[in-house]
Each structure stands twice: as structure tokens, then as C-alpha cells.
N, C-alpha and C positions, 0 to 999 in steps of 0.2 A: 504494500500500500504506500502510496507516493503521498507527503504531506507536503501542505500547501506553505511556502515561510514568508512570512512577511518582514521586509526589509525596510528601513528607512535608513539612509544615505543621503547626506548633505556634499551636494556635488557644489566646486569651489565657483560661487557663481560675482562676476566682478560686480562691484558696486555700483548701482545709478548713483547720476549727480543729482543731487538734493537743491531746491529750491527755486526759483525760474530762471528758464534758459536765458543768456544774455543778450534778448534781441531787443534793440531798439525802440524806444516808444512806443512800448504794450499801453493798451489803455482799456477799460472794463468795456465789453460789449455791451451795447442797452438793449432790452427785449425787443424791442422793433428790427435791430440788429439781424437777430436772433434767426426770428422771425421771418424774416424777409431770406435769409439764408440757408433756411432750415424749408420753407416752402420752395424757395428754387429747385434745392435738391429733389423734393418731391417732386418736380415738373419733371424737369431735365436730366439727362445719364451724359454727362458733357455739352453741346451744344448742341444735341440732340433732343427732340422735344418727345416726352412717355405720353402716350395717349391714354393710359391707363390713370393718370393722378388729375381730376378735374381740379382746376384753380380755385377753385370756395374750398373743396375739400383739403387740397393740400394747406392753403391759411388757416382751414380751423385743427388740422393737424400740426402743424408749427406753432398756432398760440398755445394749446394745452401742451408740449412737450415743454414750448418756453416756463411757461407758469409753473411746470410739473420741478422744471431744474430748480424754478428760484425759490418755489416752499423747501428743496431740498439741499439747499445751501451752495448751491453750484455757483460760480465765478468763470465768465469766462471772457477769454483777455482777446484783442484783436491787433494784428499791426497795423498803421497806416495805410489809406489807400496807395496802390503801386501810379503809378506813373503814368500820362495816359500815352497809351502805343502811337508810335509815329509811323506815318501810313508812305 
């Protein structure tokens, strides 16, 4: 009869770095932010348009995710807008 062993093993795993990355002029996203970024994604798979996420429906799925993060203490940081492309 073959018994089952159960192992635990701490394999040497390197450290993450602790505290925020050092990028440039993070600043708190405001739920409109959020919102407007979290509905995008809903729409589109790149610049490609999903026919499956209707526009009402993705807005009222981006405000309750937003609402949902901020009763649950989430912060979340954004950088600057980039640049605009030159054509």
C-alpha cells in the first residue's frame, strides 16, 4: 500500500519590492476615471468594437465595480495623460 506524504517546502523565492513603483506623477484615479475605463474595456478587445457588451450595460457595469472597489478600500493611482501622437 503506497501512502500519500504530504510535503511542504519553502522554495527560495526573491523578494518583491515593497511600496510604489517609482513612476512619475501617480495621482489617485476619481471614479469617473474608473468608470469611463472600466466601460471601455467592456466595449472594446483593442480597437476593436465587442458587439456583445451594449453601452448602458457596460456603464452600469463599470459604476457598480467602481462603487464595489471604493466601499472596499481600493486606491487606485493613474499616470499622466501620454502625449498626443503626431500624425
Amino acid at each position: 500500500m503506497i501512502q500519500a506524504l504530504n510535503v511542504l517546502d519553502t522554495f527560495d523565492i526573491p523578494e518583491y519590492p515593497t511600496g510604489m513603483p517609482d513612476e512619475p506623477k501617480l495621482s489617485p484615479a476619481t471614479p469617473e476615471d474608473l468608470v469611463n475605463a472600466l466601460s471601455f474595456a467592456l466595449r472594446f478587445e483593442g480597437r476593436r468594437r465587442v458587439h456583445h457588451a451594449d453601452d448602458s450595460m457596460a456603464r452600469i457595469t463599470a459604476d457598480r465595480l467602481v462603487k464595489h472597489l471604493e466601499q472596499s478600500g481600493f486606491v487606485v493611482m493613474k499616470k499622466p495623460p501620454r502625449p498626443a501622437h503626431k500624425a
